[in-house]
Backbone as CSV, one residue per row, in Angstrom:
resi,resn,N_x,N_y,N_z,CA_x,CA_y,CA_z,C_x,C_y,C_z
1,UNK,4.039,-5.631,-20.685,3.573,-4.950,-19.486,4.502,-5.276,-18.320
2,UNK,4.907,-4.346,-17.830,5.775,-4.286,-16.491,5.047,-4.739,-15.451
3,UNK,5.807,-5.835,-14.452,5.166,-6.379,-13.238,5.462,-5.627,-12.012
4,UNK,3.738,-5.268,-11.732,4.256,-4.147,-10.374,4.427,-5.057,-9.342
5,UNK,5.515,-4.025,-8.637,6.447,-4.673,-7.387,5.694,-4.778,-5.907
6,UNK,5.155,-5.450,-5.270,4.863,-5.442,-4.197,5.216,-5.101,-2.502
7,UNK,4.597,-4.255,-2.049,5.874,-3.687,-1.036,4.885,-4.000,0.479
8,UNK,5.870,-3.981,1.419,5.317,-4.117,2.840,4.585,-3.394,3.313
9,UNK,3.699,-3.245,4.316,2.950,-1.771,4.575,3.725,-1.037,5.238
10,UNK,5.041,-1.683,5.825,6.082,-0.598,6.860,6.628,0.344,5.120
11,UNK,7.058,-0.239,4.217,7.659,0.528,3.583,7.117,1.621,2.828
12,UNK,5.364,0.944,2.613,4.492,1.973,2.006,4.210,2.881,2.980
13,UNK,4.076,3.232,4.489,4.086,3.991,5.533,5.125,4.957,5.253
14,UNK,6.697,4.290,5.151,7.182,5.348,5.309,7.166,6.362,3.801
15,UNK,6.941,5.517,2.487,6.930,6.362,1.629,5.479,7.421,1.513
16,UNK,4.523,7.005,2.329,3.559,8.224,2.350,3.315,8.816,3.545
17,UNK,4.829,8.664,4.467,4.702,9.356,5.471,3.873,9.037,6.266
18,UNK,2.641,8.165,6.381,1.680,8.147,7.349,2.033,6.989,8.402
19,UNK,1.265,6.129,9.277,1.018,5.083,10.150,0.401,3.933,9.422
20,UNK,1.655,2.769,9.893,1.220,1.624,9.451,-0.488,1.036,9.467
21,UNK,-0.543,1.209,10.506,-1.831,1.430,10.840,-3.470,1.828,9.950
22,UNK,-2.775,3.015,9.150,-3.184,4.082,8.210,-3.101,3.234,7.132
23,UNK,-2.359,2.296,6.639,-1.517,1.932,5.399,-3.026,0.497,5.220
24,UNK,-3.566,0.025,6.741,-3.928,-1.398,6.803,-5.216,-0.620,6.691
25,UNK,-5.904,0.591,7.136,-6.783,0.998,6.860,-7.242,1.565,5.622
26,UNK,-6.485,2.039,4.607,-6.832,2.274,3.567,-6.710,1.482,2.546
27,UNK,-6.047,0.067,3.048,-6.379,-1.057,2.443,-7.672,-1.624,1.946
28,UNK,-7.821,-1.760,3.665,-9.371,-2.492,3.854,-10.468,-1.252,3.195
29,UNK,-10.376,-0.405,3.066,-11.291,0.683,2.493,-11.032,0.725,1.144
30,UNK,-10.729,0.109,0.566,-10.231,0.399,-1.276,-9.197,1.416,-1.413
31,UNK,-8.851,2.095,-0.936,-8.056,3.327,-1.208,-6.693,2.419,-1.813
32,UNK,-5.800,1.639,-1.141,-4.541,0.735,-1.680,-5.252,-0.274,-2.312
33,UNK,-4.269,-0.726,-3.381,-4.738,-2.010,-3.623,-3.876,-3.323,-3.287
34,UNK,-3.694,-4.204,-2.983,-2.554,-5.388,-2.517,-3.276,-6.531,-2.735
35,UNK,-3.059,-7.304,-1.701,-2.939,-8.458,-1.875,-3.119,-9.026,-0.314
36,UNK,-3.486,-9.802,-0.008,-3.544,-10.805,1.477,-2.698,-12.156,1.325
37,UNK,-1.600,-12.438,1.669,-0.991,-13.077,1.695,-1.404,-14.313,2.311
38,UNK,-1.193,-14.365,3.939,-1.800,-14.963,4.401,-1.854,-14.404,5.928
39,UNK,-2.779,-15.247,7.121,-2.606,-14.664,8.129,-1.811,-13.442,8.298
40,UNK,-2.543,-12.139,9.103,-1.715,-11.101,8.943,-0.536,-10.409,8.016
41,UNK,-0.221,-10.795,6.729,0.324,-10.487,5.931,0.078,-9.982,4.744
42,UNK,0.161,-8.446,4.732,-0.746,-7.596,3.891,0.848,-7.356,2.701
43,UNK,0.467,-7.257,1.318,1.751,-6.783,0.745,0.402,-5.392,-0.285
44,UNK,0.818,-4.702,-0.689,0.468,-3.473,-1.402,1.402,-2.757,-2.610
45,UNK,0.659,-3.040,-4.031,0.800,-3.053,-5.021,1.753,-1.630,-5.250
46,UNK,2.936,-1.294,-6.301,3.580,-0.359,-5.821,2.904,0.975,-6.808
47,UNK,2.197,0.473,-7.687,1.328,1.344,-8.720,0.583,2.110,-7.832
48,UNK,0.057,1.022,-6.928,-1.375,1.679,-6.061,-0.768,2.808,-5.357
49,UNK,0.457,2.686,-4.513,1.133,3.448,-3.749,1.424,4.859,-4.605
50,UNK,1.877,4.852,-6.011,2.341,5.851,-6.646,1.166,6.752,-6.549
51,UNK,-0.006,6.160,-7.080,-1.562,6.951,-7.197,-1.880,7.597,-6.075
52,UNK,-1.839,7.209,-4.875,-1.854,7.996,-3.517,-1.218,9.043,-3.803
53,UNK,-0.056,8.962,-4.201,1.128,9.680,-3.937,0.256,10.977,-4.504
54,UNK,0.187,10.718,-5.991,-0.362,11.761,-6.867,-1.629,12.331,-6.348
55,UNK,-2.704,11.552,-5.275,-3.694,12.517,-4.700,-2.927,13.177,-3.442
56,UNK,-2.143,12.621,-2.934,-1.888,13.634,-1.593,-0.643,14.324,-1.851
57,UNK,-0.157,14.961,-3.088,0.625,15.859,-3.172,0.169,16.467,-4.406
């Protein structure tokens, strides 16, 4: 099994086009899935990101 890559929310923003902002909110709502690093440091799974992809296009 391949280890999915973990990405920043600036980079998952720009790959779904939306606001970082957007990226920390659909976190906290289940929509992404990631990880909490620590204090303020959100990373987001790159699988999870692909699956977006596939509902909003």
């Amino acid at each position: 099994m391949a280890q999915d890559r973990l990405l920043r929310p600036r980079e998952v923003a720009q790959r779904l086009t939306v606001s970082r902002s957007t990226v920390y909110r659909w976190f906290w709502e289940g929509k992404l899935k990631g990880t909490k690093l620590s204090e303020g440091s959100l990373r987001i799974l790159e699988s999870s990101v692909q699956g977006m992809l596939e509902v909003i296009w």
